[in-house]
N, C-alpha and C positions, 0 to 999 in steps of 0.2 A: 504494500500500500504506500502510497507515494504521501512525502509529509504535503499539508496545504498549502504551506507556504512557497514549494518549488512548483503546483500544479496553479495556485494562481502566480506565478511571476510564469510560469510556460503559456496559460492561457492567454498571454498578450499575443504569443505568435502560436499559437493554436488552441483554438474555442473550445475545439472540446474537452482538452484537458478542465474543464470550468466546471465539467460534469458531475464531477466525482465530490466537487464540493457541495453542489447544490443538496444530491442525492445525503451528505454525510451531513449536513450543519442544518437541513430545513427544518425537522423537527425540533431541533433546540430552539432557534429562531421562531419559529413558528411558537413554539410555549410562550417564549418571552411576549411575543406581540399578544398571543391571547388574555394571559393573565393583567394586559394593561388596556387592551381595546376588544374586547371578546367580538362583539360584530362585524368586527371589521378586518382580523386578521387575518384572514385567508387572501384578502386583497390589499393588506400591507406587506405580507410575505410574499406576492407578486412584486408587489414595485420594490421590495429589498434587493429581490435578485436581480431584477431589471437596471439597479442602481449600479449595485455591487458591480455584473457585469458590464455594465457602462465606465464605471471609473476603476477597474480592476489595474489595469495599465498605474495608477496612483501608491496601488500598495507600497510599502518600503518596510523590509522585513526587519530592518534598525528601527523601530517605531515600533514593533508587539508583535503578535503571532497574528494569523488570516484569523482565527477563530475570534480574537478580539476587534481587527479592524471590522470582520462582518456583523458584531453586535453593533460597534459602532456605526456603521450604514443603518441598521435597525432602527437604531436610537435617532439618526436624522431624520428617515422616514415617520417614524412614531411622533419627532416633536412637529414635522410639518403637517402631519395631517390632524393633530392638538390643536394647532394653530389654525386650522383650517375649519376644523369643529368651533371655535373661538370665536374666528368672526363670522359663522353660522349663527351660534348662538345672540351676536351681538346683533345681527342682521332680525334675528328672530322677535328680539324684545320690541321690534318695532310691530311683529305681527305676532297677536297673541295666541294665536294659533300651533303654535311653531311649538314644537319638543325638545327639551336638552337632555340627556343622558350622563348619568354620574360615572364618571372614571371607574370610580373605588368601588363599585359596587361587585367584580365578578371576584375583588381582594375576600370582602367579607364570606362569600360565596365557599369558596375556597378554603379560610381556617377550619380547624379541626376543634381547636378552642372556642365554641361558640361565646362565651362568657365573656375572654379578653377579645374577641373581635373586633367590636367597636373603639374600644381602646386603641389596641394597636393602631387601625388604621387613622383614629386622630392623631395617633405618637408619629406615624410615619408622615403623617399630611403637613407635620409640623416641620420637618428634620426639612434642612435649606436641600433644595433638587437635585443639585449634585450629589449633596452626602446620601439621601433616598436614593438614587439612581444605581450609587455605587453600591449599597448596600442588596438590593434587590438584583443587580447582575449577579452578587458574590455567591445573595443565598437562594433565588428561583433558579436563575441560571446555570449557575455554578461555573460562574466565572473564576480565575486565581484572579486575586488582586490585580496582579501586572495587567492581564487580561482587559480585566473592567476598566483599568486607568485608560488604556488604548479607546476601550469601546467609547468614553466620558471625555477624552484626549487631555488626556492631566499625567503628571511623570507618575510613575510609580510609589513612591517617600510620599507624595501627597496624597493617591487614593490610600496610600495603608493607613496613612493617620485620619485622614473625611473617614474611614470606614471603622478604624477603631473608636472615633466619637461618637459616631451616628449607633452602633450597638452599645455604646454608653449608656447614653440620653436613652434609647429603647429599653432598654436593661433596668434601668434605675426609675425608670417612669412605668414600665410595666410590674414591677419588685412594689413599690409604693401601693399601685393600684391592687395588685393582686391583693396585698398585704389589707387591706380597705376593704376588697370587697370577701375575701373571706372570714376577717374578724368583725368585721361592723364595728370597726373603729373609724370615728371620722376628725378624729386630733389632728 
C-alpha cells in the first residue's frame, strides 16, 4: 500500500493515483462532516474531494501528512458552507417563513451520556473555534495533534497547548457540573 502522501504528490502527474485516497480517507471524512452538518454531508464530502483534487498539486509534505491537509480541505469546505447557511439565515429573518437548523443538534444526538449532554455541548459552544475545532478533530476524528494542527493550519507546540486547555476548561467545567448534578449541591 503506497503511503498518501507519495500517491497524492504522484497524483499531480497521474489522476489516478488520487484513487486510492478517496477510496481510504472518505469514511473518516465523511464522519467528521456528519457529526457537524448531518444533512448535508454527503454533498460536503463531494465538494471535499472535488476540492482536495483541484488543489492536490498544493500539498507540501513539510507542512503535515495528506491525512491532515484533507481534514483541512474538510474544514474549509465545512466553514464555507457555515457561512453560506449564515447568510441564508440572515436573508431568512427578513422572511418569516424561512427555517434555520441548529449545528449542535446531531452532537446531542450522538452522547451516550444523556444527563451531561446538554452541558457539554454549552462547554464546547463556549471553548474559542479553534480550540473546539482542535479538540473535536483529536477526539471524533482521531486526528494526532500534528495532524489537527495541519487540518486548523497552526504549528504543532500551538494545537498541543489550544488542545491541552480546551480538555481543561471541559474537564473542570464538566467535574463541577457532574459534581452538582449528582449531589444537589448548588454552593
Amino acid at each position: 500500500m503506497d503511503p498518501d502522501e507519495d500517491l497524492l504528490a504522484r497524483s499531480a502527474r497521474e489522476p489516478t493515483a488520487f484513487e486510492p485516497l478517496v477510496a481510504r480517507h472518505s469514511p473518516a471524512l465523511h464522519g467528521y462532516l456528519v457529526r457537524r452538518a448531518p444533512a448535508v454531508a454527503d454533498d460536503l464530502l463531494s465538494e471535499v474531494w472535488l476540492q482536495a483534487y483541484s488543489n492536490r498539486k498544493t500539498f507540501d509534505v513539510a507542512r503535515g501528512s495528506a491525512r491532515g491537509w484533507l481534514f483541512g480541505v474538510a474544514r474549509n469546505v465545512l466553514s464555507r458552507h457555515r457561512q453560506a447557511v449564515a447568510r441564508a439565515a440572515a436573508r431568512a429573518q427578513q422572511h418569516p417563513d424561512a427555517t434555520t437548523t441548529d449545528p449542535w443538534q446531531a452532537v446531542d444526538q450522538r452522547l451516550d451520556a444523556s444527563a451531561v449532554g446538554p452541558e457539554l455541548r454549552r462547554r464546547l459552544a463556549e471553548l474559542p473555534e479553534e480550540e473546539r475545532e482542535l479538540l473535536l478533530l483529536v477526539a471524533w476524528e482521531q486526528l494526532t495533534p500534528a495532524e489537527a494542527a495541519a487540518a486548523v493550519g497552526v504549528p504543532a507546540g500551538t494545537a498541543r497547548s489550544r488542545l491541552h486547555r480546551a480538555r481543561a476548561r471541559l474537564r473542570d467545567g464538566l467535574t463541577r457540573t457532574t459534581r452538582t448534578t449528582l449531589t444537589g449541591d448548588f454552593a
